[in-house]
C-alpha positions as CSV (number, residue, x, y, z in Angstrom):
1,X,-78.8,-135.6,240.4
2,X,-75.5,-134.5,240.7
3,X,-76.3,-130.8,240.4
4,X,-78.4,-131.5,243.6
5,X,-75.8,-133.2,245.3
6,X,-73.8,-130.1,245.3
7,X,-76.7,-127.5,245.7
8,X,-77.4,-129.5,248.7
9,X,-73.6,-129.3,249.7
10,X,-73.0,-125.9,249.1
11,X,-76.4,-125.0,251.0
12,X,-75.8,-126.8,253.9
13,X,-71.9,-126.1,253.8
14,X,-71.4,-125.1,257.8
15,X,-73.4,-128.7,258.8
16,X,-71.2,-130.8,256.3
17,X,-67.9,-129.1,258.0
18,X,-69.6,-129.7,261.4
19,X,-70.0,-133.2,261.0
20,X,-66.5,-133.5,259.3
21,X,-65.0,-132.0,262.2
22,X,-66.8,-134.0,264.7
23,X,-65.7,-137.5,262.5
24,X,-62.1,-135.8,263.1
25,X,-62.6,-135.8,266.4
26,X,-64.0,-139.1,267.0
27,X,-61.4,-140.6,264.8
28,X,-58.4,-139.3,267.0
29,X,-60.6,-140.2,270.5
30,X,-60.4,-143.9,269.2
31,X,-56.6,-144.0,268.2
32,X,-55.3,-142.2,271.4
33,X,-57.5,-144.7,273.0
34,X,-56.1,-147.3,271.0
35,X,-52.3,-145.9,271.1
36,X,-52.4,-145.8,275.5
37,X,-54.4,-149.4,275.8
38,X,-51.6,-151.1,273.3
39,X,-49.1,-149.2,274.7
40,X,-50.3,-150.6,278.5
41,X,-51.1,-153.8,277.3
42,X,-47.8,-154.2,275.4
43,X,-45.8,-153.0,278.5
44,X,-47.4,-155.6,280.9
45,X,-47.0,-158.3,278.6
46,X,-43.4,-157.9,278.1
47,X,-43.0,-157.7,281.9
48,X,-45.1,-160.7,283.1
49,X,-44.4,-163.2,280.3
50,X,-47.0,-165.9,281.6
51,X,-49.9,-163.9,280.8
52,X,-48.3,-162.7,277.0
53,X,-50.2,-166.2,275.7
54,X,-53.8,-165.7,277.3
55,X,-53.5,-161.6,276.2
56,X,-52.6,-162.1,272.8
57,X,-55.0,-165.1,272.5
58,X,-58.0,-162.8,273.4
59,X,-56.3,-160.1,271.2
60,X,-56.5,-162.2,267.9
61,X,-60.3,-163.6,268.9
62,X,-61.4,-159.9,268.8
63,X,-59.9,-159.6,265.4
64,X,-62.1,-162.7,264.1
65,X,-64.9,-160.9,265.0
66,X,-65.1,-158.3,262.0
67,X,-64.4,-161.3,259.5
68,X,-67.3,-163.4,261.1
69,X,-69.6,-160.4,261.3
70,X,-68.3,-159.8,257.1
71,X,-69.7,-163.6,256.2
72,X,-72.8,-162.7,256.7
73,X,-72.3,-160.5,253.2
74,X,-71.4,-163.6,251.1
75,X,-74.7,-166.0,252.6
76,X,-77.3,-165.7,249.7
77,X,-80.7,-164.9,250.1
């Protein structure tokens, strides 16, 4: 099995580099994305301090959301 694994890699070497470059790419697309809407949404909130509490609020629901989503692992069947 593991001889086939690399036959198979070594075979199909330029589509294995293609889609490693194309997760590269994806990857930085999300943090630059990530990097300017923090960096926005950290500006305004240090400016208008009333709306800091409602903007960090929705900022730690959304990061429930992967450990709700990860429960659904530990339910038995």
């Amino acid at each position: 099995m593991l001889q086939n694994m690399w036959t198979t890699f070594i075979t199909e070497k330029s589509l294995f580099i293609k889609l490693f470059v194309e997760h590269i790419e994806i990857s930085l697309i999300a943090i630059l994305i990530a990097i300017v809407l923090g960096g926005v949404v950290g500006i305004l909130i240090s400016e208008f301090e009333r709306s800091a509490k409602l903007t960090l609020g929705v900022i730690k629901f959304l990061y429930t959301i992967p450990s709700i989503s990860m429960l659904g692992f530990l339910i038995p069947f």
